[in-house]
VEXFI-72309 format. One record per residue: residue number from 1; x, y, z of N, C-alpha, C in turn. Coordinates in steps of 0.001 Angstrom, whole numbers. Atoms other than C-alpha are relative to their C-alpha. Layout:
<recs>
<rec><num>NUM</num><n_u>X</n_u><n_v>Y</n_v><n_w>Z</n_w><ca_u>X</ca_u><ca_v>Y</ca_v><ca_w>Z</ca_w><c_u>X</c_u><c_v>Y</c_v><c_w>Z</c_w></rec>
...
</recs>
This chain:
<recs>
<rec><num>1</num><n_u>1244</n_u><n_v>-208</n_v><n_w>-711</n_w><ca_u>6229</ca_u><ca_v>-8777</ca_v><ca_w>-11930</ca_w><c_u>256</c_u><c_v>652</c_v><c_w>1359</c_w></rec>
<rec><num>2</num><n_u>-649</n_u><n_v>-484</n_v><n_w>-1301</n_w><ca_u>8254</ca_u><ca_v>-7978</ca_v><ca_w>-8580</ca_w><c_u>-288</c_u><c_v>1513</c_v><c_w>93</c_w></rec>
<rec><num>3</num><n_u>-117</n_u><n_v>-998</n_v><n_w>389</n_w><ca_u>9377</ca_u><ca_v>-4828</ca_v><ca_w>-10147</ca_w><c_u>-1909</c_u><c_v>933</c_v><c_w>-52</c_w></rec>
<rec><num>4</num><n_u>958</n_u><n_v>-364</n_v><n_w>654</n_w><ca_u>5774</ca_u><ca_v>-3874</ca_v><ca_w>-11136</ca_w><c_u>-684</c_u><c_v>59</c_v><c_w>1097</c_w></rec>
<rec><num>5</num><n_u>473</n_u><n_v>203</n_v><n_w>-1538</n_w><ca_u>4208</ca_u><ca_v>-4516</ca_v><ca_w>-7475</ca_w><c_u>802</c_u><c_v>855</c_v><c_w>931</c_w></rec>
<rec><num>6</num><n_u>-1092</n_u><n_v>-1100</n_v><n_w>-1092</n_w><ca_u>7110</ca_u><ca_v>-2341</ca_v><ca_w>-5795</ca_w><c_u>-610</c_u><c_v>1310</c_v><c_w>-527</c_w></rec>
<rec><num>7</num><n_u>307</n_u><n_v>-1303</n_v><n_w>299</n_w><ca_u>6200</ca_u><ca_v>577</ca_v><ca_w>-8268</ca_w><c_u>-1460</c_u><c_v>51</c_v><c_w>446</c_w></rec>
<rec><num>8</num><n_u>1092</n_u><n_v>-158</n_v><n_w>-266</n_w><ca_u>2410</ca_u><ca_v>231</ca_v><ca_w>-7671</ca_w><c_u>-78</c_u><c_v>130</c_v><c_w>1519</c_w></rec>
<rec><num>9</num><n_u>0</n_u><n_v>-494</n_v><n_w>-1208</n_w><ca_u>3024</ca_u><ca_v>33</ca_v><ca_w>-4192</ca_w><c_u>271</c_u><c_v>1310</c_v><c_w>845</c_w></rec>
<rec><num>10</num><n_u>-700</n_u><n_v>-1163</n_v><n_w>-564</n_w><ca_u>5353</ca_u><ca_v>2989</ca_v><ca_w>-3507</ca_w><c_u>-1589</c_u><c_v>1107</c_v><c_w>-1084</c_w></rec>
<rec><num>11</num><n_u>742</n_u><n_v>-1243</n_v><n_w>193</n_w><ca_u>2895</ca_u><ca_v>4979</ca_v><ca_w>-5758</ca_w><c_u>-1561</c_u><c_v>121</c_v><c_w>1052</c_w></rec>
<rec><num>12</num><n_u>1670</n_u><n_v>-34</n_v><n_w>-647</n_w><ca_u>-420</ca_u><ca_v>3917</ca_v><ca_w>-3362</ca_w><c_u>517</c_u><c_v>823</c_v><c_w>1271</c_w></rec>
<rec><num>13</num><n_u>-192</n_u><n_v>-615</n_v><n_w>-1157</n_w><ca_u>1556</ca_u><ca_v>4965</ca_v><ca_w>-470</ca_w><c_u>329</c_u><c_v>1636</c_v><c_w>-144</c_w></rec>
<rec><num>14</num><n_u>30</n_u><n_v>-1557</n_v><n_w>629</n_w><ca_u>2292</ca_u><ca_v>8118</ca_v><ca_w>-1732</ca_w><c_u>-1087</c_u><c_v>782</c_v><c_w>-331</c_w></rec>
<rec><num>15</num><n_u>724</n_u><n_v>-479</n_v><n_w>-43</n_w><ca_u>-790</ca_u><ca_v>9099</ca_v><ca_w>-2682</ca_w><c_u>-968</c_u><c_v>-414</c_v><c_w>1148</c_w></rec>
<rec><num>16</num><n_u>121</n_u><n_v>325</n_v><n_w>-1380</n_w><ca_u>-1623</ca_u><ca_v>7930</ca_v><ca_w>823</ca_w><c_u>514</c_u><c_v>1010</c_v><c_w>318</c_w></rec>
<rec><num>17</num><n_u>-657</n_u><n_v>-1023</n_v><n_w>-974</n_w><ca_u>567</ca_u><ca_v>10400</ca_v><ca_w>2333</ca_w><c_u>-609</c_u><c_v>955</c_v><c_w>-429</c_w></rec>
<rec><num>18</num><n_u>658</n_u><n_v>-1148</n_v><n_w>1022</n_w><ca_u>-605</ca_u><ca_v>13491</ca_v><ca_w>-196</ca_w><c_u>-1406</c_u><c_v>43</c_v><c_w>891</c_w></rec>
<rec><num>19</num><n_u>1125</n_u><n_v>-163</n_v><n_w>72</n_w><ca_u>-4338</ca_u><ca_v>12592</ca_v><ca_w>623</ca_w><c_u>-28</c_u><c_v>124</c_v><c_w>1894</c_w></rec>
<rec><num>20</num><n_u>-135</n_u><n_v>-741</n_v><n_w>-1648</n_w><ca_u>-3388</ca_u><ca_v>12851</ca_v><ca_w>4673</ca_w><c_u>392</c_u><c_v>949</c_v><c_w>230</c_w></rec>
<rec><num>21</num><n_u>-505</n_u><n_v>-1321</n_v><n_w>-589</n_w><ca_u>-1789</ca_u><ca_v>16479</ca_v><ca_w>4617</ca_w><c_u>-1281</c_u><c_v>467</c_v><c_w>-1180</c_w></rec>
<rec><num>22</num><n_u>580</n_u><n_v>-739</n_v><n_w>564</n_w><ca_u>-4603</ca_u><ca_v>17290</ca_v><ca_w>2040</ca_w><c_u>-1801</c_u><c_v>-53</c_v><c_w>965</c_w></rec>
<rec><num>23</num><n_u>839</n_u><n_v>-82</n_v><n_w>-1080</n_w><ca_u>-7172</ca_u><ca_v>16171</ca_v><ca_w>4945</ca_w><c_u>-1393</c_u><c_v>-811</c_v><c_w>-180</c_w></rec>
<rec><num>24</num><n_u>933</n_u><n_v>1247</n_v><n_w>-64</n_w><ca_u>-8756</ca_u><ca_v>13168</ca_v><ca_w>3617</ca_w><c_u>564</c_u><c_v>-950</c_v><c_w>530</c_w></rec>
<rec><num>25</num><n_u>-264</n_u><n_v>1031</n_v><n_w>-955</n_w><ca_u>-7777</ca_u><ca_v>11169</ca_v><ca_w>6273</ca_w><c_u>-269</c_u><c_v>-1503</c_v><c_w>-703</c_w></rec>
<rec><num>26</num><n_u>220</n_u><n_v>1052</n_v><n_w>391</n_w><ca_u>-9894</ca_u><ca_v>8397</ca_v><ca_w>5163</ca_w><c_u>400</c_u><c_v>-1181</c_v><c_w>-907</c_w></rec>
<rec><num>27</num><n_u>-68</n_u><n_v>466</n_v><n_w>1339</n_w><ca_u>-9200</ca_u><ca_v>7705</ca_v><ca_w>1708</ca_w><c_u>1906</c_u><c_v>161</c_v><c_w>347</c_w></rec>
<rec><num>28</num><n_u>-1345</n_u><n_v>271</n_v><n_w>257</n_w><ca_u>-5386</ca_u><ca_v>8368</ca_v><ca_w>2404</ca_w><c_u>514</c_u><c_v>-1511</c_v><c_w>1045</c_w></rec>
<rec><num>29</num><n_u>-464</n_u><n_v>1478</n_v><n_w>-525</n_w><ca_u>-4996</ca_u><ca_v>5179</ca_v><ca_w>5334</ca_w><c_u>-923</c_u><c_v>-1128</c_v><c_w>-842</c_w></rec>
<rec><num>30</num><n_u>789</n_u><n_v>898</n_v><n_w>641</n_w><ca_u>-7256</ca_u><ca_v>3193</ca_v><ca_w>2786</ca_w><c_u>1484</c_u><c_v>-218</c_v><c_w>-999</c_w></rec>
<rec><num>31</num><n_u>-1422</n_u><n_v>-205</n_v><n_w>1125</n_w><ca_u>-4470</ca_u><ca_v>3956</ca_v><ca_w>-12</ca_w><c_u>1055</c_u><c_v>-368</c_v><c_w>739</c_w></rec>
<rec><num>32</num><n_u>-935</n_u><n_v>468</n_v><n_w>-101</n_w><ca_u>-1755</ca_u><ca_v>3413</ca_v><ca_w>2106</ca_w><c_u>147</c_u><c_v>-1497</c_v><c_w>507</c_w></rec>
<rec><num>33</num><n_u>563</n_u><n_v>1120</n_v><n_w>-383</n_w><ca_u>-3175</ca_u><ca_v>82</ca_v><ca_w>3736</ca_w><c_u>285</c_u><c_v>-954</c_v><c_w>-1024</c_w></rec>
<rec><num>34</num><n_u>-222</n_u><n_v>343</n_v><n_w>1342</n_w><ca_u>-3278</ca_u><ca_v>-951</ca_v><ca_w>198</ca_w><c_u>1336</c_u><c_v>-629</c_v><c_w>-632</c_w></rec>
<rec><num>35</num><n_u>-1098</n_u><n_v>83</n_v><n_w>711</n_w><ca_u>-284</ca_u><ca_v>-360</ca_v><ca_w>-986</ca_w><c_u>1342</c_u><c_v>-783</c_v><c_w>927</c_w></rec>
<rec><num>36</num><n_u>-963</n_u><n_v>828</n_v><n_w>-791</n_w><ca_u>1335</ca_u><ca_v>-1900</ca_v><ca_w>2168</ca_w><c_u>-591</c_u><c_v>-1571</c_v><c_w>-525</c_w></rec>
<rec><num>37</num><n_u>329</n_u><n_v>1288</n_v><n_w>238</n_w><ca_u>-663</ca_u><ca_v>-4891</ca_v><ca_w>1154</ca_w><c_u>771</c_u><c_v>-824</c_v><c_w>-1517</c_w></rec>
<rec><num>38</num><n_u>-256</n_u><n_v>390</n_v><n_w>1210</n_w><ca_u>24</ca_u><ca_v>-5431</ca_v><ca_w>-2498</ca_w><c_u>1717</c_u><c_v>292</c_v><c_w>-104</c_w></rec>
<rec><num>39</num><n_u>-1739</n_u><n_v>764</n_v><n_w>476</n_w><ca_u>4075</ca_u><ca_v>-4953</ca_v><ca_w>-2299</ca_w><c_u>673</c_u><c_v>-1057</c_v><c_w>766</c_w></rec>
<rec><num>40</num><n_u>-530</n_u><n_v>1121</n_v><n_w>-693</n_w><ca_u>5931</ca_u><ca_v>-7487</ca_v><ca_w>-2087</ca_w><c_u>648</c_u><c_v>-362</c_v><c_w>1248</c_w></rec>
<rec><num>41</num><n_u>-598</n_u><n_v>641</n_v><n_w>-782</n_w><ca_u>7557</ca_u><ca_v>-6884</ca_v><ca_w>908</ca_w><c_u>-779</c_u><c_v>-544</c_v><c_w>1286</c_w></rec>
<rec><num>42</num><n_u>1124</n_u><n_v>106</n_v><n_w>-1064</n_w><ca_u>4231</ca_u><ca_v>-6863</ca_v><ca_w>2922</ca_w><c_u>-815</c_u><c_v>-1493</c_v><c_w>-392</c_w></rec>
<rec><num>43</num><n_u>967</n_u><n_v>1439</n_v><n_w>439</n_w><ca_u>1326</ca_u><ca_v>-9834</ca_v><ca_w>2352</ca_w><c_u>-462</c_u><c_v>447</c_v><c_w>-1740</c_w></rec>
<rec><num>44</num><n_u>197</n_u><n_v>-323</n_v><n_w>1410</n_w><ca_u>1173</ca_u><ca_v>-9644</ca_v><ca_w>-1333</ca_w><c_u>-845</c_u><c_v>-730</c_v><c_w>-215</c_w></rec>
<rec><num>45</num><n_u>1302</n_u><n_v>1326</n_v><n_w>607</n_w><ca_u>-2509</ca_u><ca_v>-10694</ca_v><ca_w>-2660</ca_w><c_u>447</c_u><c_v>-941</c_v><c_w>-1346</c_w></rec>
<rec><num>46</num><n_u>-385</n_u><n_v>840</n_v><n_w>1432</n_w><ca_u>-1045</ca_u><ca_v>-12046</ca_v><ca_w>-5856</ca_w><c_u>536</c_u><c_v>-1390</c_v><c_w>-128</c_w></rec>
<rec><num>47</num><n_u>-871</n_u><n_v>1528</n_v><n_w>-268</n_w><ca_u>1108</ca_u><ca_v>-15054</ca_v><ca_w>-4233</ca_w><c_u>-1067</c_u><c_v>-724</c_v><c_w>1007</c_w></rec>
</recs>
């Protein structure tokens, strides 16, 4: 499950970064916010 929360994470932040040089600001610190939240090494909602 670890495993599975690291990949979902690294992919939110990523399309976090993408959606800030493509100049949706918004929607990319929403996505990366996210994805800092849900991996494990940040506050993970799941535990």
């Amino acid at each position: 499950m670890e495993l599975i929360l690291w990949i979902l994470a690294v992919i939110l932040v990523v399309s976090g970064i993408v959606s800030l040089f493509r100049g949706e600001v918004l929607w990319g610190a929403v996505l990366i916010v996210v994805g800092l939240l849900v991996g494990p090494g940040g506050v993970s909602l799941f535990t």
